[in-house]
SERO-4910 file (N, C-alpha, C, O; in steps of 0.05 Angstrom, whole numbers):
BEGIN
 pado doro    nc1    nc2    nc3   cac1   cac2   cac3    cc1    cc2    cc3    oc1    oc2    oc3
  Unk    A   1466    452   1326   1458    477   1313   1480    487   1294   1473    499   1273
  Unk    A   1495    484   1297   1526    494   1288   1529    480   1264   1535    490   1243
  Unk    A   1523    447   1270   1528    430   1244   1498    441   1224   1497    434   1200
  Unk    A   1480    453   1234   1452    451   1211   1451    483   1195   1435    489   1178
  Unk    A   1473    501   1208   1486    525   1199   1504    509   1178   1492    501   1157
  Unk    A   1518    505   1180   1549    497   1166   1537    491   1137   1545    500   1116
  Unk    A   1512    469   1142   1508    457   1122   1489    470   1103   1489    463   1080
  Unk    A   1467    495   1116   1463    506   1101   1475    525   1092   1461    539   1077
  Unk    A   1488    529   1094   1505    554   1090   1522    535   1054   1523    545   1032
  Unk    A   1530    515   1061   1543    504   1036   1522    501   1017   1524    510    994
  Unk    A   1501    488   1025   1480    492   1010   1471    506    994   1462    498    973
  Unk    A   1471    539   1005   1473    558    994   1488    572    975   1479    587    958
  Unk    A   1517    567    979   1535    567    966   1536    553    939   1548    566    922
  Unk    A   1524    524    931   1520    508    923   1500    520    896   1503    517    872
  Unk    A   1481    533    909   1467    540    895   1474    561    869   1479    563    845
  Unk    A   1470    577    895   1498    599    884   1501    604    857   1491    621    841
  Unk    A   1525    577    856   1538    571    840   1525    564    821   1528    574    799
  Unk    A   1508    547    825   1499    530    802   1482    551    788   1490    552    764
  Unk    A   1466    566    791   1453    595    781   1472    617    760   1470    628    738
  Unk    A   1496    615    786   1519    635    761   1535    622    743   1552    635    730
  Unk    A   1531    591    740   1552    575    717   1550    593    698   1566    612    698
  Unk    A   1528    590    676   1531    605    654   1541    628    656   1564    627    648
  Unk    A   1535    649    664   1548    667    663   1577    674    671   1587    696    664
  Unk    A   1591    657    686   1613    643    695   1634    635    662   1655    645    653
  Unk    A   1616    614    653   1627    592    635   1627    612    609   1648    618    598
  Unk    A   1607    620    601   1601    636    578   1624    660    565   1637    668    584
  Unk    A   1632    672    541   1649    685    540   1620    715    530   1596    714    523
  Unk    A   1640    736    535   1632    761    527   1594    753    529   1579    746    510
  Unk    A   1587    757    562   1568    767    577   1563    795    579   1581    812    580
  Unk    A   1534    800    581   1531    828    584   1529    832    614   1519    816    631
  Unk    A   1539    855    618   1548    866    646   1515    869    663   1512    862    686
  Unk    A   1492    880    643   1468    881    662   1452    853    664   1432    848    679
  Unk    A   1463    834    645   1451    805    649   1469    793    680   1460    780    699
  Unk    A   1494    801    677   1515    787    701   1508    795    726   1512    779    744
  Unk    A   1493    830    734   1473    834    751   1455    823    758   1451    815    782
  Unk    A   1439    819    736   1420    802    752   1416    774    759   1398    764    772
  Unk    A   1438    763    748   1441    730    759   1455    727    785   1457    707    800
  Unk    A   1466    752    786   1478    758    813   1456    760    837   1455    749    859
  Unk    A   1440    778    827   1418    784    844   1407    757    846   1408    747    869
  Unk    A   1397    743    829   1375    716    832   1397    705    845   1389    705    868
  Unk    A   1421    695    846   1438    677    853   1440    686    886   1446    669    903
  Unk    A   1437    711    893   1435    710    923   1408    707    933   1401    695    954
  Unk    A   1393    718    917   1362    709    934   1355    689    936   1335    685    951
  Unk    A   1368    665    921   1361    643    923   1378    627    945   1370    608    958
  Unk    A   1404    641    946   1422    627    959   1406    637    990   1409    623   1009
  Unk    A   1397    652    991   1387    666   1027   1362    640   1028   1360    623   1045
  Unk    A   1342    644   1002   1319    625   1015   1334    600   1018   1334    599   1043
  Unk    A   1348    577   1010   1360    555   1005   1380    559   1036   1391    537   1040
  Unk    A   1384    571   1050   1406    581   1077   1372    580   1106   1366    566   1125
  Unk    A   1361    600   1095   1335    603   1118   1319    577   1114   1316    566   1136
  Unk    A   1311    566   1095   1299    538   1100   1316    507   1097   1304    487   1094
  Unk    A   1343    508   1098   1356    491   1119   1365    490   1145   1369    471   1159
  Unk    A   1368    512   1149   1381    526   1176   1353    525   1193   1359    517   1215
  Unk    A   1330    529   1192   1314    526   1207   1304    501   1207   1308    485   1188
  Unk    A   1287    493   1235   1278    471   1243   1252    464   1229   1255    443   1216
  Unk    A   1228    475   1227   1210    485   1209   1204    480   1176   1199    500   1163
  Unk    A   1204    466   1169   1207    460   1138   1187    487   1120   1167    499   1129
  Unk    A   1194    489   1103   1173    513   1092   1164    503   1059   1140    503   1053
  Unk    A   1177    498   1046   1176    496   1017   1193    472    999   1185    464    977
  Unk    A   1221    463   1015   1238    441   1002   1231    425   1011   1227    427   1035
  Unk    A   1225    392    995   1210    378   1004   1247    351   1003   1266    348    988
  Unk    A   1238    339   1025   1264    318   1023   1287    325   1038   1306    309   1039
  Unk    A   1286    349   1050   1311    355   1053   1324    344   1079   1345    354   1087
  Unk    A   1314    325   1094   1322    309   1111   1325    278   1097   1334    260   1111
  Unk    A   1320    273   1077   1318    242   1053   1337    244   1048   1336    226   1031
  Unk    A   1367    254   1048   1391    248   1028   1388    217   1018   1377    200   1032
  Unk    A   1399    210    989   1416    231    966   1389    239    949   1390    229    926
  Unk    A   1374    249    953   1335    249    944   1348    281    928   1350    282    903
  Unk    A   1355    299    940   1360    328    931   1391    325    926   1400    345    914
  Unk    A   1406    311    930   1424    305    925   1440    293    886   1462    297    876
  Unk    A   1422    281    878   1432    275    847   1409    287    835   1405    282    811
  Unk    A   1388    306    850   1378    328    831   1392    349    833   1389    365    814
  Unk    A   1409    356    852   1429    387    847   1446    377    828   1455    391    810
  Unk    A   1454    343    830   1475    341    824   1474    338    780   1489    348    763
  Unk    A   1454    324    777   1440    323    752   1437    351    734   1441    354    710
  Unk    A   1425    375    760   1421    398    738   1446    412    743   1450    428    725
  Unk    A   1466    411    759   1483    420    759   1505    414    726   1514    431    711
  Unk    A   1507    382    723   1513    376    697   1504    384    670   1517    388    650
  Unk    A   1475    385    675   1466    394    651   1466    434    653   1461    444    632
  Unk    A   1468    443    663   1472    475    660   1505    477    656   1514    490    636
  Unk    A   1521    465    671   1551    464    667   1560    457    640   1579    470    631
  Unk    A   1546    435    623   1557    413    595   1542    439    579   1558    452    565
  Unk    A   1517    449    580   1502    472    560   1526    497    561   1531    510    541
  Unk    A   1535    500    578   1546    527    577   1570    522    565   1581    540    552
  Unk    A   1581    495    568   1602    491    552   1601    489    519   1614    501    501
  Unk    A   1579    467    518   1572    474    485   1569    503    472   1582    509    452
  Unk    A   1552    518    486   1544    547    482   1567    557    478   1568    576    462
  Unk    A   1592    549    490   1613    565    483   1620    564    467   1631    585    460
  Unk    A   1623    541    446   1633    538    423   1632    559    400   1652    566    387
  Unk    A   1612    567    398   1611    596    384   1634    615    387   1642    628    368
  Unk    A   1644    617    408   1668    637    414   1700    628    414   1714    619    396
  Unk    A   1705    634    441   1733    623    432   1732    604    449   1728    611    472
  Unk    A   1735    568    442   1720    547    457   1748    532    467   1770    528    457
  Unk    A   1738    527    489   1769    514    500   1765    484    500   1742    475    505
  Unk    A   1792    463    493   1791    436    493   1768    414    502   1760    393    491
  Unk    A   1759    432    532   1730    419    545   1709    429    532   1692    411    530
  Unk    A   1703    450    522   1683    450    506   1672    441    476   1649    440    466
  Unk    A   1701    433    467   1709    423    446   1696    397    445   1679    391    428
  Unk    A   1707    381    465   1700    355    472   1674    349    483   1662    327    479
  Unk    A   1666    367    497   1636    363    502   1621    370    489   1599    361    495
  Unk    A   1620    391    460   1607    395    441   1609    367    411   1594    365    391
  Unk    A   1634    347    418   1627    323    402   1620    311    417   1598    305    408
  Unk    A   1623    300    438   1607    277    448   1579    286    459   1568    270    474
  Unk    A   1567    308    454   1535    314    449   1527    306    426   1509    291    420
  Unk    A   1545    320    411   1534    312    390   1532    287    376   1523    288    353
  Unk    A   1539    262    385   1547    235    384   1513    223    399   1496    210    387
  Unk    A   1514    232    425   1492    230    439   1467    239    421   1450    225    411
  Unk    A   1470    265    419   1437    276    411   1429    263    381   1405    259    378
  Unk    A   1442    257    364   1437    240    335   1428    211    350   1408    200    341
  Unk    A   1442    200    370   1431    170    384   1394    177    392   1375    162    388
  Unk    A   1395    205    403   1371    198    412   1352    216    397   1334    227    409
  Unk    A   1354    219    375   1337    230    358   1330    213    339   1341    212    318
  Unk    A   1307    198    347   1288    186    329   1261    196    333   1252    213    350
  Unk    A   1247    180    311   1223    180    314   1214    180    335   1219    161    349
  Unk    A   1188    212    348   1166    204    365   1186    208    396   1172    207    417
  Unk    A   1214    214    399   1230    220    414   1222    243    428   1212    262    417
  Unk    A   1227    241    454   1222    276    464   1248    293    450   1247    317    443
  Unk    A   1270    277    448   1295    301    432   1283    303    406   1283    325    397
  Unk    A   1272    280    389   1256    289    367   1240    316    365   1244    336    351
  Unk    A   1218    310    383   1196    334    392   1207    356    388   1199    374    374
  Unk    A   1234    353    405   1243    378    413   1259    400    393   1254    424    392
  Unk    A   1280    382    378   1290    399    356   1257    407    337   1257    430    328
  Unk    A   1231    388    332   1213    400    314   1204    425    320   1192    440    304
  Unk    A   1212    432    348   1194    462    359   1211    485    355   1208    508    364
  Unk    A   1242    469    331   1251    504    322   1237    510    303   1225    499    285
  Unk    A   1242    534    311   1219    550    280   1235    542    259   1256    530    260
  Unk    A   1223    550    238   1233    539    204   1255    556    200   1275    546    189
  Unk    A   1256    583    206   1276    604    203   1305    587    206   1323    586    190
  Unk    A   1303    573    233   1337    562    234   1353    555    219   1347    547    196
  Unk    A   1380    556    230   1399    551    204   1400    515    219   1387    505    238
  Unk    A   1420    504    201   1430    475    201   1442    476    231   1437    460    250
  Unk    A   1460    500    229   1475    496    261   1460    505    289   1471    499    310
  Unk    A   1440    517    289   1425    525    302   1409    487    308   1410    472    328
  Unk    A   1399    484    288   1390    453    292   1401    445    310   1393    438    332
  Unk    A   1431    446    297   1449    414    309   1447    423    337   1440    407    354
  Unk    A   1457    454    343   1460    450    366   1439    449    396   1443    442    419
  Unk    A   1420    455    384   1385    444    393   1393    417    395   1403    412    417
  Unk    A   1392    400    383   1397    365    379   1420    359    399   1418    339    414
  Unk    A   1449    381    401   1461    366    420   1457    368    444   1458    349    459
  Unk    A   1452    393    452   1442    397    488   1420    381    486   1426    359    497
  Unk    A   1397    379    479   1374    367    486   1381    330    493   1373    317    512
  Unk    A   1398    322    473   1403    298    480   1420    292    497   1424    268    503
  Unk    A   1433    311    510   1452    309    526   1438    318    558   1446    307    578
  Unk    A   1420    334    558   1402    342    570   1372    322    584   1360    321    605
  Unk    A   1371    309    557   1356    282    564   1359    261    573   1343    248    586
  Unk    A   1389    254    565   1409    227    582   1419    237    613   1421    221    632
  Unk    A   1424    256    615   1437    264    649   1397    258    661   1392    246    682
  Unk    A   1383    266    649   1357    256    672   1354    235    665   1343    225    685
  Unk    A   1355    218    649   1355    183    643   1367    182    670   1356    183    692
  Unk    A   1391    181    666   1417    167    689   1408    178    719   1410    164    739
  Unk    A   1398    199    719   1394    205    755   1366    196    766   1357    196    789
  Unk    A   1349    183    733   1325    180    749   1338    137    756   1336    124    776
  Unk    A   1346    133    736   1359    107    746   1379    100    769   1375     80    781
  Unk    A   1397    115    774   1410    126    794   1390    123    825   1394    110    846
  Unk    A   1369    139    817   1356    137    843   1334    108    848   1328     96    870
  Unk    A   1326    103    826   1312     71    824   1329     53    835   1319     37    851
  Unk    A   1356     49    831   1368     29    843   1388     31    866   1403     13    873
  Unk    A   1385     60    877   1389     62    905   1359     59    926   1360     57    950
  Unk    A   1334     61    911   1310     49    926   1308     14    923   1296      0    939
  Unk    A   1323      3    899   1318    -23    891   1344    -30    917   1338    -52    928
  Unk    A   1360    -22    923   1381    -38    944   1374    -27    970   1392    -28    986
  Unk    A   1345    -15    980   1338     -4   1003   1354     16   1025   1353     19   1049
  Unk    A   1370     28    998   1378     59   1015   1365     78   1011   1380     97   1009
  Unk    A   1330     89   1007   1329    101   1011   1297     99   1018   1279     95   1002
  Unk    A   1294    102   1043   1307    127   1062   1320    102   1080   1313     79   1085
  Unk    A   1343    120   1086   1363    108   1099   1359     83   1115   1342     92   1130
  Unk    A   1362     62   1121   1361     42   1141   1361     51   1166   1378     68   1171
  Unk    A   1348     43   1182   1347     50   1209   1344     76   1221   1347     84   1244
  Unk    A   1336     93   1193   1338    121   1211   1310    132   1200   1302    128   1178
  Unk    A   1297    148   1220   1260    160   1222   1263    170   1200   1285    178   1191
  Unk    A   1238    170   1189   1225    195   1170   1210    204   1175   1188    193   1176
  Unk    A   1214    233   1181   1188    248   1181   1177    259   1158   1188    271   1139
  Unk    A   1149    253   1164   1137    259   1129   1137    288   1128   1144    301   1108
  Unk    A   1127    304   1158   1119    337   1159   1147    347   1144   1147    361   1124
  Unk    A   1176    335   1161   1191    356   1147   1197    352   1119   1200    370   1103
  Unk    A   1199    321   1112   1203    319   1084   1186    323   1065   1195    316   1043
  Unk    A   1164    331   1064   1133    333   1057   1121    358   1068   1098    355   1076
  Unk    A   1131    382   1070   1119    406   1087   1101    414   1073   1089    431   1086
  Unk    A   1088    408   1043   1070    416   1029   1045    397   1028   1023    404   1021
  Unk    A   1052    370   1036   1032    350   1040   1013    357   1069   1031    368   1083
  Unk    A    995    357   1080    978    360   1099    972    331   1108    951    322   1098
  Unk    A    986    312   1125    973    285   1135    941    296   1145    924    279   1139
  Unk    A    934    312   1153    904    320   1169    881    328   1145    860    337   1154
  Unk    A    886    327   1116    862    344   1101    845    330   1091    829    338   1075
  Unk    A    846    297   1105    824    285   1102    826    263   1081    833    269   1058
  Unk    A    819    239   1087    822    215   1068    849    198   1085    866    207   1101
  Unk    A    848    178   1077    865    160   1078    903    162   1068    913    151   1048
  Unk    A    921    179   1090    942    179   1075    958    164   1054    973    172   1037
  Unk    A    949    139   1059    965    116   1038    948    121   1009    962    126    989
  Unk    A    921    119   1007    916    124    991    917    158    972    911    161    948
  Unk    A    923    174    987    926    197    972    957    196    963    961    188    940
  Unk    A    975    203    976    997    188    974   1005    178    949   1023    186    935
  Unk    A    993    160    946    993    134    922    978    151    901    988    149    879
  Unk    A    953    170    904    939    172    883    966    202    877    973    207    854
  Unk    A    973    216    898    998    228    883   1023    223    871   1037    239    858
  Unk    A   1029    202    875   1059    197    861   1045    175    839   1057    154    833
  Unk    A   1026    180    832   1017    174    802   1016    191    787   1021    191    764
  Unk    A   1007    209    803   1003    236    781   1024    253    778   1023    273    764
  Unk    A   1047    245    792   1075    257    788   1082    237    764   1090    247    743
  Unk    A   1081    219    766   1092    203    747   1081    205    719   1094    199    699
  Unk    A   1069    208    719   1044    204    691   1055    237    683   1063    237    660
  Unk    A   1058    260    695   1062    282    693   1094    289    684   1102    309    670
  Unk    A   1107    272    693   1144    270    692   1139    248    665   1158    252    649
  Unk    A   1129    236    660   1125    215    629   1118    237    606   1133    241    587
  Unk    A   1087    254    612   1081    265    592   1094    294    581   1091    304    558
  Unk    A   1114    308    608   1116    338    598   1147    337    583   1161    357    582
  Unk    A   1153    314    574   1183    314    558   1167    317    525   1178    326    505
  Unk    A   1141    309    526   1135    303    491   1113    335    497   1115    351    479
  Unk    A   1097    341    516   1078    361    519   1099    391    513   1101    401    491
  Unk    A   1111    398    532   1123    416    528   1147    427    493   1154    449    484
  Unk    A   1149    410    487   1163    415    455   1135    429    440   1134    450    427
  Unk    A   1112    409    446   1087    424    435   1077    445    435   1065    455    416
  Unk    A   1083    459    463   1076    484    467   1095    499    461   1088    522    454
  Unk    A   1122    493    460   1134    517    451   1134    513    418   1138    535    408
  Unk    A   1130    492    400   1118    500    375   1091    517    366   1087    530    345
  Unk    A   1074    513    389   1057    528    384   1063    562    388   1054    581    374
  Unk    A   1075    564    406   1089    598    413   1115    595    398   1135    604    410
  Unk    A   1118    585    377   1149    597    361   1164    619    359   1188    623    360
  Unk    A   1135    638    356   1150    652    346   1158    675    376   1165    698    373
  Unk    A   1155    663    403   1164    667    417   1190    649    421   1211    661    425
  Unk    A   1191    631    420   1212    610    424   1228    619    411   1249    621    424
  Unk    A   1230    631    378   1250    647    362   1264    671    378   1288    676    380
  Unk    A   1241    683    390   1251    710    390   1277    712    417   1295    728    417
  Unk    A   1274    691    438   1286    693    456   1309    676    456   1331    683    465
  Unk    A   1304    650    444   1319    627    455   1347    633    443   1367    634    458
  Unk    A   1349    638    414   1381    635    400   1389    663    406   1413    664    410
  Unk    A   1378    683    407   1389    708    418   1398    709    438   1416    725    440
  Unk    A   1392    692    470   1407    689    483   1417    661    492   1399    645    498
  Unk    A   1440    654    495   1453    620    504   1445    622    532   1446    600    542
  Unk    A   1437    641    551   1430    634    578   1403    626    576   1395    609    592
  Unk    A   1387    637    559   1365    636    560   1356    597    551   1340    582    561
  Unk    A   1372    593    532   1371    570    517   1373    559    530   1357    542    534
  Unk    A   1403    563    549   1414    538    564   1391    536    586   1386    512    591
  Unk    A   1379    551    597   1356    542    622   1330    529    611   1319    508    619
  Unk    A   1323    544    592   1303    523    579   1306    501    566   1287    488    557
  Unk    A   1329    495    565   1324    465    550   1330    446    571   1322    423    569
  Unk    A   1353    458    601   1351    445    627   1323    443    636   1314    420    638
  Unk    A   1310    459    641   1273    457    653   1263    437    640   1244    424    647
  Unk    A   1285    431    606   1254    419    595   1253    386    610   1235    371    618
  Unk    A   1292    383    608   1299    353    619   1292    344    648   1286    323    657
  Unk    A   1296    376    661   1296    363    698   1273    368    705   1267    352    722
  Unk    A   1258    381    701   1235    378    708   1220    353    707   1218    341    728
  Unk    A   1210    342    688   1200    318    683   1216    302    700   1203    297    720
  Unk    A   1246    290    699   1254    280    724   1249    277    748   1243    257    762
  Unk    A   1253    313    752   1252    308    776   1220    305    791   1220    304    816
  Unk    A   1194    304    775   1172    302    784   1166    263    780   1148    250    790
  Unk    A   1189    252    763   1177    222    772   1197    206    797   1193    186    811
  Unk    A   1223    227    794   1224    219    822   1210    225    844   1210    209    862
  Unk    A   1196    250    844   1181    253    858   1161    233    868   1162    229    892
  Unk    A   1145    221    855   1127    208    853   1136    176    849   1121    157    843
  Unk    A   1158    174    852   1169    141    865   1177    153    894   1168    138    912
  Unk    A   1188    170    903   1191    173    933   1161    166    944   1154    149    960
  Unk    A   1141    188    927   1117    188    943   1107    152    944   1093    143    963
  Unk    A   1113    139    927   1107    116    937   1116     91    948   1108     68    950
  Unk    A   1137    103    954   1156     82    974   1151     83   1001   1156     65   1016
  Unk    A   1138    116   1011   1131    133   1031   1107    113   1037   1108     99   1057
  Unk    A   1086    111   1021   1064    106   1019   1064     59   1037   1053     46   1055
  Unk    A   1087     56   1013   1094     39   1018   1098     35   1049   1081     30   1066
  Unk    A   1122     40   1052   1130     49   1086   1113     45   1099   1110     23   1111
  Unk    A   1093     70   1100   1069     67   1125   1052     47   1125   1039     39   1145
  Unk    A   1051     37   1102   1030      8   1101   1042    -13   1106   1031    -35   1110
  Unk    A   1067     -8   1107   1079    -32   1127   1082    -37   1152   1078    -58   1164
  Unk    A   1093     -7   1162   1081      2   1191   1064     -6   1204   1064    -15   1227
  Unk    A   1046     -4   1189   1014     -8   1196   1011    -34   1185    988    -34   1176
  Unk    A   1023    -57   1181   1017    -82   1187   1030    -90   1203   1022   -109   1217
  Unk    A   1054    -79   1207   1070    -93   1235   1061    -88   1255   1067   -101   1275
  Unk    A   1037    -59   1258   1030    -59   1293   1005    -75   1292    998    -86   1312
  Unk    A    986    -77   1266    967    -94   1267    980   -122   1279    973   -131   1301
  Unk    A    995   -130   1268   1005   -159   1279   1010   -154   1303   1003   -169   1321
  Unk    A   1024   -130   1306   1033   -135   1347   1007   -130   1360   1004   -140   1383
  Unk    A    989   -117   1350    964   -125   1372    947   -143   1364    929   -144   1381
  Unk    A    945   -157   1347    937   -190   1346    957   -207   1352    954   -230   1345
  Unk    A    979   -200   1364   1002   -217   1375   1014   -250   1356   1019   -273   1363
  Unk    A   1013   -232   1324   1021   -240   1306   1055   -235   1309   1063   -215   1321
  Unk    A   1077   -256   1295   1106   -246   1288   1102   -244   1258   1087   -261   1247
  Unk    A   1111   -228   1245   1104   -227   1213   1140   -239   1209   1160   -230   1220
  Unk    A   1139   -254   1196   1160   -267   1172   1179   -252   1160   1194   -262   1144
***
C-alpha cells in the first residue's frame, strides 16, 4: 500500500510539473495566467494521485503496462519543455534556448515538404503572418513531429523484442483497459482488433486532418495562437501527441488482442492434449 502511495504521489508530482513547464520556462508571464496553471496543475495532479493510489482503475488506461505511459509522459514532456524553450527566444533567451531554437530549426525545414503534416501545418497560418512567425510555426511543429516519430518507434521495438507487456508477468485487461467492457457483447478478439484499427487509422489521419480545421477557423487560430506562446505551445503539442499517442494506442490494443488468441490456443491444445511447438 505504501509502495502504490509513493508512486502515485510522484506521479502526481510529475504531472505537476509537466503542466507548469511553460509557465516555469517562459519569461515575463502574466500573474492571472500563472494562477490558473496552478490551479489545472493541481487538479490534475489530485486526479493522476486518486487513480493510481487506488485499486479500482477509473479513467487511465495502462497504468499497470509500464513503459506504455511511460515514453508518453516522457515524449510530451519534451515537446512542451523544447516549445517553451524556443518560445523564449523572443525575450531574453538563454544558451539552451538558443540551441534548441537552431536545431528546430534544422529539423522543421527537413520535414517540411510537400503533402507533410509539418507542411499542412505551417499552411494553416493565416496570411497575416510575418516570415518569423512562419519560421517559428515550422520549427516547433517539426520538432514536435519527430519527438512522436521517435516514441512511437521507441515503443514498436520494445513490442518487436517482447517487452511489452512484461514477460512473465499477468495482464489484466479490466485495470489496463477500465474503459473497455470484456461483457458488452461480441467476440473480445475481434472487437479489440476492430479497435486498434480505428486508433490507428485515426493517429495516421489527425496529423494532416487537424491543420485543416484550424485553416478553416483561422481566423480563430490568429486570434489566440501568436498572442499567446502557452497557448501555441499546447496546441501544436496536441497536434503531435495526440495522433501518437492514439496509434500507440491501437498497437497495444492489438498485441492484447494478439495475447488472448494465443491463450486461447494453448488451452485449446491442452484440452485436445496437443504440445504446441
Amino acid at each position: 500500500m505504501l509502495s502504490r502511495l509513493t508512486g502515485a504521489a510522484v506521479r502526481a508530482i510529475l504531472v505537476a510539473i509537466l503542466i507548469a513547464t511553460p509557465s516555469i520556462v517562459l519569461p515575463h508571464t502574466h500573474s492571472d495566467a500563472n494562477q490558473i496553471v496552478a490551479l489545472i496543475s493541481i487538479f490534475a495532479a489530485i486526479l493522476v494521485m486518486i487513480e493510481y493510489a487506488s485499486v479500482y482503475p477509473s479513467l487511465i488506461e495502462f497504468r499497470d503496462a509500464p513503459p506504455f505511459n511511460r515514453i508518453r509522459y516522457v515524449s510530451l514532456m519534451l515537446m512542451v519543455f523544447l516549445l517553451s524553450q524556443i518560445m523564449a527566444v523572443s525575450g531574453n533567451p538563454s544558451t539552451l534556448a538558443e540551441f534548441t531554437y537552431a536545431v528546430g530549426t534544422v529539423i522543421g525545414m527537413a520535414m517540411d515538404f510537400p503533402y507533410s503534416p509539418v507542411r499542412l501545418f505551417v499552411l494553416a497560418v493565416p496570411d497575416g503572418a510575418t516570415i518569423e512567425q512562419i519560421s517559428l510555426v515550422r520549427t516547433a511543429a517539426g520538432l514536435c513531429y519527430l519527438i512522436s516519430l521517435v516514441s512511437l518507434a521507441v515503443f514498436l521495438i520494445i513490442i518487436r523484442m517482447g517487452r511489452w507487456p512484461s514477460r512473465g508477468a499477468s495482464f489484466n485487461v479490466w485495470v489496463n483497459l477500465p474503459t473497455f467492457d470484456p461483457t458488452a457483447g461480441g467476440d473480445v478478439v475481434d472487437r479489440l482488433t476492430r479497435d486498434s484499427r480505428l486508433n490507428v487509422i485515426l493517429g495516421f489521419l489527425l496529423p494532416f486532418v487537424i491543420p485543416a480545421a484550424m485553416q478553416t477557423a483561422s481566423s480563430l487560430f490568429d486570434s489566440f495562437t501568436f498572442a499567446s506562446p502557452q497557448t501555441m505551445i499546447w496546441t501544436i503539442s496536441a497536434w503531435s501527441f495526440l495522433p501518437a499517442s492514439l496509434f500507440m494506442r491501437g498497437i497495444a490494443m492489438a498485441r492484447i488482442a494478439a495475447m488472448i488468441a494465443e491463450k486461447r490456443q494453448f488451452l485449446t491444445a491442452q484440452q485436445d492434449g496437443l504440445v504446441l511447438a
